[in-house]
C-alpha angles and dihedrals in degrees: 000000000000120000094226118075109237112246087246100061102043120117122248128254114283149131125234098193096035090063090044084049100051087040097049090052097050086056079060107057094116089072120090082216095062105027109088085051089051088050095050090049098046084054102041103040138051130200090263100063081070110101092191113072083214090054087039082053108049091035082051098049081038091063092040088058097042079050094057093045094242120134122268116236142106106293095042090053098038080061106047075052094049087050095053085046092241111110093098100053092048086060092270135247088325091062093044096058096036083057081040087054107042093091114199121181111248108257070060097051089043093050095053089044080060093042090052092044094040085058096044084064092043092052085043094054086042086063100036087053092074085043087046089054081048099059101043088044087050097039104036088127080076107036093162093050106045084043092052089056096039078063109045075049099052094058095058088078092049096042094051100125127186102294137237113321149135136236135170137230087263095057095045101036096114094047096040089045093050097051094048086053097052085047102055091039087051115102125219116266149160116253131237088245109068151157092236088225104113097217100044089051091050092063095044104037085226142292096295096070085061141074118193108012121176132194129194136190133161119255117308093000085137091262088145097052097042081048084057095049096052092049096062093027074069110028090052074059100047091045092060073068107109105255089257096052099031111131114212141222113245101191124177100198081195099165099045111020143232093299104045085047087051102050099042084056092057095059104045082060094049091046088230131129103262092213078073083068098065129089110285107355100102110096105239088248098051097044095085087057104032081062097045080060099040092054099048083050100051086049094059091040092068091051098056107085100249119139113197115217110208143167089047120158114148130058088237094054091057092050095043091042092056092048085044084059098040086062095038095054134339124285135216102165145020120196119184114183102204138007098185092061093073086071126065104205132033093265093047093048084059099042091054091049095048104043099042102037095075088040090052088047080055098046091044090056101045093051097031101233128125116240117211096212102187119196143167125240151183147205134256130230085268112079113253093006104140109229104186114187111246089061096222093018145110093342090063098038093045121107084208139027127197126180105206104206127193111209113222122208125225093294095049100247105135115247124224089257129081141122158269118230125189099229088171135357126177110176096038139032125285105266135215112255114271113230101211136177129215122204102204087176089070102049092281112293118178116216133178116234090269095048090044092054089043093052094043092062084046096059083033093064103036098046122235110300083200139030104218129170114220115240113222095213107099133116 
């Protein structure tokens, strides 16, 4: 006989004690020590979480009782069991009051409700894996697509949480009173995610104090590049973290691509003008340079905690890929330039937006990590009247909503100036527009009108380290 068990014979997840533990405090519902966590356990689990047919069984007669408004207890479940002829079989009267007896505190009784719950997935995904071999056998003419959904799939049994339920102030008095006083000994600060524009940091405290924030701005208004600038203003932050507690930058550079984003951070790091970095562009006299830069930059570059999604099509594969990293690293930040890329015609653009941007709030508030949704936007017949694509929305799901506006001059040609106006806020007070100012020459660095002005006597001062012309053609 071999000493290993085939694969075929072993017995599914599950936990013995974990299901004696659920069932005997639900005999005990009566009780004011046990009712909250019969409660819990009514509204989280079903018959079928339960590995054991005895325990199917008594959670099912348990559930039958709670229906009809009877009290749950032992004598009330022994005969719904007795009804359905199976008391017996479930080791009669005498079981049902050993499992009654058996008296756990409730953390005890809460971890078991998720033990019993946590194997029920296991046993689930046991049992999706051999769909799963079905469908890529029967879909292999679309791998990306059938892989996209396994995953999506996939996640369900990772992103169960605890349920529906209901507590009072009472049960939850310790957890709710520790979280007010860190709140009010907490100083104001900036977080580590951030915008990278002082003033604007300075009314919202950050990114980090956010979950979904969108910014919107119309057609080649520099949303791309601000986004950029956010990213490794936080990621250089999040990069003074200790390696084992270093969040991380998840960015989907959806409308130009791994390389373009590339190579515009790059050049953001080196402070040159990233059209430099495209073929032909560098003057012959300034390329020996231009590279010295470049390379400094790209090595730093690999040292800042940013992580690139490509090869993203579909609205799923951007939610399930940000919930894949979150488990992989920890996360700080997730940029995602732009949503409407993700659909190839109008109606499609709106239909993404729509649909996602209340599933990435979600997902933003269940990991704690702020999300940068970027979007484009237009205006209605009505002057000044926002028309952000998606119709209901990011707008309306955002905890925050910026309008990133370019300034033109007379002859219509936008400037390198602009701002930065609150359209909506929801943690945090409404807040006056941001004039701000962007320096393409030098890689695309945003400023304030302090910090401008600052940065102006610098160069000044120092003198230009390179003489750079500015190429018009930015967006």
């Amino acid at each position: 006989m071999n000493a290993q068990t085939p694969d075929d014979v072993r017995l599914p997840p599950w936990d013995k004690d974990a299901e004696a533990i659920v069932l005997g405090c639900c005999l005990r519902s009566e009780s004011k020590w046990d009712e909250a966590e019969f409660v819990h356990a009514i509204l989280t689990l079903q018959p079928s979480d339960f590995y054991h047919e005895a325990a199917q069984r008594t959670f099912a007669a348990i559930c039958e009782v709670w229906e009809q408004d009877k009290p749950v207890a032992v004598p009330t479940v022994a005969g719904r069991l007795r009804e359905r002829g199976q008391l017996e079989a479930v080791g009669g009267r005498a079981w049902l009051r050993s499992i009654a007896d058996d008296v756990w505190t409730g953390p005890h009784v809460q971890a078991a409700i998720r033990a019993v719950a946590g194997k029920s997935r296991l046993r689930q995904m046991i049992a999706w894996t051999g769909e799963a071999r079905q469908r890529l056998y029967t879909r292999e003419h679309e791998p990306d697509a059938v892989i996209a959904d396994l995953a999506a799939e996939a996640l369900r049994f990772a992103n169960a949480d605890d349920g529906p339920m209901t507590v009072t102030p009472e049960s939850t008095k310790v957890e709710d009173w520790q979280a007010i006083q860190s709140a009010l000994t907490a100083d104001y600060d900036l977080t580590p995610a951030r915008f990278g524009v002082g003033e604007l940091d300075r009314y919202t405290g950050g990114l980090g104090n956010m979950f979904l924030v969108l910014l919107m701005a119309m057609q080649g208004s520099g949303k791309t590049r601000f986004a950029m600038h956010a990213t490794l203003k936080s990621a250089q932050e999040f990069a003074r973290f200790p390696e084992d507690e270093r969040p991380h930058v998840l960015v989907f550079p959806l409308e130009e691509g791994r390389a373009p984003w590339i190579r515009n951070a790059v050049a953001w790091l080196a402070r040159v003008d990233a059209m430099k970095l495209m073929p032909g562009r560098a003057a012959k006299q300034e390329r020996e340079a231009i590279q010295a830069r470049a390379e400094r930059a790209h090595a730093q570059l690999l040292e800042l905690p940013v992580v690139i999604g490509e090869n993203v099509t579909r609205t799923e594969q951007l939610t399930t890929l940000i919930q894949i990293e979150a488990r992989r690293r920890k996360l700080g930040l997730v940029v995602i330039d732009y949503l409407q890329r993700l659909g190839r015609t109008a109606e499609e653009e709106r239909r993404a937006l729509g649909e996602v941007s209340l599933e990435l709030q979600k997902i933003a508030e269940r990991l704690g990590v702020p999300i940068l949704l970027l979007s484009q936007m237009s205006f209605s017949n009505v002057p000044g009247d926002v028309l952000p694509y998606g119709g209901r929305g990011a707008a309306f799901d955002a905890s925050l909503a910026i309008i990133l506006e370019r300034t033109v001059d007379d002859e219509g040609r936008k400037r390198d100036e602009g701002t930065l106006t609150c359209f909506k806020a929801r943690p945090i007070p409404e807040f006056p527009a941001v004039k701000f100012h962007v320096n393409y020459a030098n890689g695309g660095h945003y400023y304030d009108e302090k910090e401008w002005a600052t940065a102006q006597a610098d160069e000044a001062r120092m003198g230009s380290r390179m003489e750079v012309s500015r190429d018009e053609r930015y967006g």
